[in-house]
C-alpha positions in Angstrom: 10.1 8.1 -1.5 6.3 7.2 -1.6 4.3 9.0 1.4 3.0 5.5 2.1 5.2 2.1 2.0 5.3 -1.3 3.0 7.1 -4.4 3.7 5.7 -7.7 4.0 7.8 -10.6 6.3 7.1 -14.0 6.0 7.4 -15.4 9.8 6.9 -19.3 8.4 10.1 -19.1 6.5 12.2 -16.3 8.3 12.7 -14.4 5.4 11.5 -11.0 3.4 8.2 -11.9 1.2 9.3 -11.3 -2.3 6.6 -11.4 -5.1 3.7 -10.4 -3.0 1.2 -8.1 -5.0 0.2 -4.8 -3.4 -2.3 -2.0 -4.2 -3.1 1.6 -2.3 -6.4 2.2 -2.1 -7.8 5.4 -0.5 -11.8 5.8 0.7 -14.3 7.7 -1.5 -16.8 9.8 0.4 -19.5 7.5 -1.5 -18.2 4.5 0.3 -16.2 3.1 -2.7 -12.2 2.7 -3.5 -10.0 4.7 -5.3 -6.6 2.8 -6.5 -3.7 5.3 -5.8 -1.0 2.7 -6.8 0.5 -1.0 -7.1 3.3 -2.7 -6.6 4.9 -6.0 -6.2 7.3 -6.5 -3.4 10.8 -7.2 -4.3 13.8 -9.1 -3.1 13.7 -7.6 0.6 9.5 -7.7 0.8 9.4 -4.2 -0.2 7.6 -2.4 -2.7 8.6 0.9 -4.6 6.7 3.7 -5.2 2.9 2.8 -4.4 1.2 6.7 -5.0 1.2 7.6 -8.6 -0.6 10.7 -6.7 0.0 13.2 -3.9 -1.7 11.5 -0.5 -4.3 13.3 0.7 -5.9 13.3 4.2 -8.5 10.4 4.8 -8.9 6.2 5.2 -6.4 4.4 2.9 -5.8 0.7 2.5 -3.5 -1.5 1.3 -4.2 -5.0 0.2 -1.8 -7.7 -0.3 -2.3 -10.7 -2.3 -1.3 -13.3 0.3 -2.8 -16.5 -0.7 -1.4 -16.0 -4.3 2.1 -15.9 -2.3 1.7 -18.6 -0.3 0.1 -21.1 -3.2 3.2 -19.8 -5.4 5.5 -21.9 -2.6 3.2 -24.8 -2.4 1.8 -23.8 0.8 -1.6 -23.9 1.9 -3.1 -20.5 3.5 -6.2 -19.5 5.8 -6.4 -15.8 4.2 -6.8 -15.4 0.3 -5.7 -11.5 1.0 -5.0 -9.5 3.8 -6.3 -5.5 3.8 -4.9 -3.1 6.3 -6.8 -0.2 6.4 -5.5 3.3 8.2 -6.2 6.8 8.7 -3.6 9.6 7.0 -4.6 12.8 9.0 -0.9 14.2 8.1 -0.4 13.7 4.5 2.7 15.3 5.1 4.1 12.2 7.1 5.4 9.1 6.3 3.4 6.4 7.0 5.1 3.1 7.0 3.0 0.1 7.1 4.2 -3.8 7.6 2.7 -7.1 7.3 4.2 -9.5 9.5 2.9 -12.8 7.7 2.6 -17.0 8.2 0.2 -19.1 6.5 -2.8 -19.0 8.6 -2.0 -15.5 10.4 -0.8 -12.0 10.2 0.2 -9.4 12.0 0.6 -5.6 11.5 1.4 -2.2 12.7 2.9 1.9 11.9 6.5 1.4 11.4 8.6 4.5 11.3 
């Protein structure tokens, strides 16, 4: 199992977000983004294995591609994409990392 994963709700429809594109991103000392991973969720809003690499200590982000989502389902959406950014200081823990989700708000927080 990935160090890092996620699941994305959709709180509009009551139901698991399938389709929505995710990608890991972890924090270069120069400011800039490294992509660590990408996946799409599936069926139950989850993605697979997001780090084609070991995680290291440091800020990390994920970025979902809500608004592609949302106008997928005809719906019209406030936030184009949502980035959640977080600190690993134990590489060695799991870090789980949902996205609670409507059209014109989301949520997040550490899951376990």
């Amino acid at each position: 199992m990935s160090p890092i994963t996620t699941h994305v709700l959709d709180l509009a429809h009551g139901r698991p977000a399938a389709g929505v594109a995710v990608t890991l991103e972890r924090a270069r000392p120069d400011g800039a983004w490294t992509a660590l991973g990408a996946a799409t969720t599936d069926a139950n809003g989850r993605t697979g294995d997001l780090a084609r690499t070991p995680i290291e200590a440091g800020i990390h982000r994920l970025v979902f591609e809500t608004g592609a989502y949302f106008a997928a389902r005809q719906v019209a959406a406030f936030h184009p994409s949502v980035t959640v950014s977080f600190e690993v200081t134990d590489p060695s823990q799991h870090h789980h990392v949902p996205l609670l989700v409507a059209p014109f708000g989301y949520s997040t927080y550490r899951g376990s």
